[in-house]
N, C-alpha and C positions, 0 to 999 in steps of 0.2 A: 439310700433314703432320698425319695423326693419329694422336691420342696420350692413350694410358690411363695414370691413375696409380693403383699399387694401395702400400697402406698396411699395413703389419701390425704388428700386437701386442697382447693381450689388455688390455692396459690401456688402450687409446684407447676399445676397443668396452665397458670397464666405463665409463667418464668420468672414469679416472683422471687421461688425459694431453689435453689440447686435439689435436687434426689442424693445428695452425698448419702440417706439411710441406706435407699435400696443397693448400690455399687458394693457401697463397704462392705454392707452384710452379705452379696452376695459372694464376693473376694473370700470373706470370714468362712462362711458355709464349704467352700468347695475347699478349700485348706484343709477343710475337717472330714473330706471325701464324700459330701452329701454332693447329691445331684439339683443346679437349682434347674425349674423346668418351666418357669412359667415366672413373670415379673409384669407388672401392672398398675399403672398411678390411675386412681378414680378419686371423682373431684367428692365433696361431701353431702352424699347424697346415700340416706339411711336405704333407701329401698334399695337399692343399684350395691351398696356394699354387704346389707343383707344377702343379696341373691350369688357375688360372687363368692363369697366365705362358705354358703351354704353348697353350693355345685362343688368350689375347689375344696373344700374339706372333705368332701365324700370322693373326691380324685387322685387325692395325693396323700403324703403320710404327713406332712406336715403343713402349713398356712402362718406364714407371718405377718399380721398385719400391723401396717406404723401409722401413727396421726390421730389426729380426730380425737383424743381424751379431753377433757376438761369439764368447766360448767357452764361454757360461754354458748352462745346460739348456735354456732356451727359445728361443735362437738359432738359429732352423732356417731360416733364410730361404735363405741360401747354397746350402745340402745341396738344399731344394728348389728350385732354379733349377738348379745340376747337374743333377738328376733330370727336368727337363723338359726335360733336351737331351740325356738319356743319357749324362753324362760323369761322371766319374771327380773329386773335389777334387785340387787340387794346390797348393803352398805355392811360388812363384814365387822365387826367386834374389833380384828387387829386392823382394817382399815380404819377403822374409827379412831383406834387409841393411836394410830400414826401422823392422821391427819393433826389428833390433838396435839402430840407433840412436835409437829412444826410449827404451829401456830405459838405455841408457848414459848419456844425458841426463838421464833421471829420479836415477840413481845417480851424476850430477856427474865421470863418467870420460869415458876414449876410448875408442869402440867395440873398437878394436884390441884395447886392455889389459881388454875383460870376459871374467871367463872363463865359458866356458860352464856349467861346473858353478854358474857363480852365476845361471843364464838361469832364474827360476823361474814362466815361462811358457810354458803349453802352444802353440807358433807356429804349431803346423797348427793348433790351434782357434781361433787367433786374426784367422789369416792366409792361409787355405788360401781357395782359389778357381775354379771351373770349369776345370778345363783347356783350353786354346783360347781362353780368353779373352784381356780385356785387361784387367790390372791397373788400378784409380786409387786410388793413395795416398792417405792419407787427412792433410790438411792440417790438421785441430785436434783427430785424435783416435787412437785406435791402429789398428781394422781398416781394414782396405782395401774398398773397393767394385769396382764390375766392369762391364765391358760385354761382352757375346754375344750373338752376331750383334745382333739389334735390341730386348735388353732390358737395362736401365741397373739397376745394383743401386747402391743408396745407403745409409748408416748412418740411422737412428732419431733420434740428438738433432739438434733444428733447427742448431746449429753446425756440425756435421762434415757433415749434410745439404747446407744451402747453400753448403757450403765445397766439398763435390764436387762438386755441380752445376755450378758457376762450369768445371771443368776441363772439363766438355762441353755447355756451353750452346751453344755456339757451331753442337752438332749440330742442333739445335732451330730452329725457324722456317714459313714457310709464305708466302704470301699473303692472308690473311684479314686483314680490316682493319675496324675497328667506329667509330661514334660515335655519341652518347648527346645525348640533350636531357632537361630536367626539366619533367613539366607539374604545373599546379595540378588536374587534375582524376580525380576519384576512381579507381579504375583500375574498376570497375563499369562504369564510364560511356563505358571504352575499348572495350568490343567489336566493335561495328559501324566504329568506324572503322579499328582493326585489320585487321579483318577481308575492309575494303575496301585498306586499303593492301597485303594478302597477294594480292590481287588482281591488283593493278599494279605488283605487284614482286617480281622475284625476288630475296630480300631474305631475311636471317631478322630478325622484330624482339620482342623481349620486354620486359616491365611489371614493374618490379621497384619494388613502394610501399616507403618508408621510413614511418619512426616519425614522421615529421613533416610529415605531414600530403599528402606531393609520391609522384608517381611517375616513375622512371627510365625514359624508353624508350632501347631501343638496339639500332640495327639493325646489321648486319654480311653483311658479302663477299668480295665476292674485289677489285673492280671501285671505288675510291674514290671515280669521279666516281659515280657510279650509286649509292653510300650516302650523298654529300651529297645528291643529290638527295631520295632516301628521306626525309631529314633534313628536307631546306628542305618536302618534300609535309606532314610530322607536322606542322611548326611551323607552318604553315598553317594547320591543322588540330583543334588542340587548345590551349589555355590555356599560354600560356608566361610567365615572367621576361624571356626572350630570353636566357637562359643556355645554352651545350650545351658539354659537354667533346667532346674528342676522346680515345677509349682504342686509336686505333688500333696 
């Protein structure tokens, strides 16, 4: 399964906000053996996330995108994911009776007993969503997120982020299966044997040095026996502890 994540909001792309959504989920996703193939922060800008949802949906099997919900000015995530499918927003029956029961909670009443003249929240800007969609309530926060056809809209704070995701992780997965070993030696000094091991394998494997002094290799597949071996050829091969995790 492959699978793009795009990111939005003008603060991530100043350094206001850390991306801890995009990392985590992408950590999450490849656990579950999807393939992520493409990762993407765009600042909040309807036309520009219009057009990447609409291209990367027809590219890929999956499109997650985080941010941009609410009713405030620069919440155009919504509007533009509508607009890349030509639909119309529409404010859902069950979004409606959810938003109400936040707001009655928050006010320590019974939804029954609010009155609406006391509703001092705009619910289509809150709560309004693709038509044809499928609503996902939003478990730690007010707006709702969404799924059409094969693009998942999630909220912005990592809370209500991985709290939606959880309700359709379950879509995600693959066959791709990885595992890693640590060597002692410089990653300079790994080319040629790289180079030989892309030889005799069909394999992906990448160098990823740490601060201390070690580098990461880790090969992945589809095939498990075929990436231990990959495995057992490296360690052969180059400077080991005799450590390797498995991240498959």
């Amino acid at each position: 399964m492959d699978v793009a994540i795009v990111t939005v909001g003008d603060e991530i792309l100043a350094g206001d906000t850390s991306n801890t959504n995009a990392e985590r989920l992408a950590a999450r996703l490849t656990e579950q053996g999807a393939n992520v193939v493409r990762m993407l922060t765009i600042p909040d800008d309807d036309a520009l996330i219009s057009e990447v949802v609409a291209d990367w949906g027809a590219e890929f099997d999956a499109v997650l995108v985080g941010g941009g919900l609410g009713g405030t000015h620069d919440d155009v995530t919504m509007d533009a994911v509508a607009d890349a499918f030509g639909r119309e927003l529409v404010l859902e029956d069950a979004v409606r009776g959810d938003l109400i029961e936040q707001l009655a909670d928050y006010r320590g009443v019974d939804p029954a007993d609010l009155d609406p003249e006391e509703i001092d929240l705009d619910l289509e800007a809150w709560g309004a969503t693709p038509g044809g969609a499928r609503p996902l309530l939003n478990p730690e926060g007010l707006c709702p997120g969404c799924v059409i056809e094969n693009v998942y809209v999630l909220p912005g704070p990592p809370a209500e982020f991985e709290a939606m995701f959880e309700l359709v992780a379950a879509e995600f997965g693959g066959d791709s299966v990885s595992e890693s070993l640590e060597t002692t030696a410089p990653e300079g000094s790994l080319t040629a044997v790289l180079a030989e091991f892309r030889e005799a394998f069909d394999l992906v494997v990448g160098s990823y040095p740490s601060t201390e002094g070690r580098n990461r290799l880790k090969v992945t597949g589809t095939d498990e026996c075929r990436v231990a071996e990959g495995i057992d050829w490296l360690r052969d091969r180059v400077p080991t502890d005799g450590s390797a995790d498995d991240d498959s």
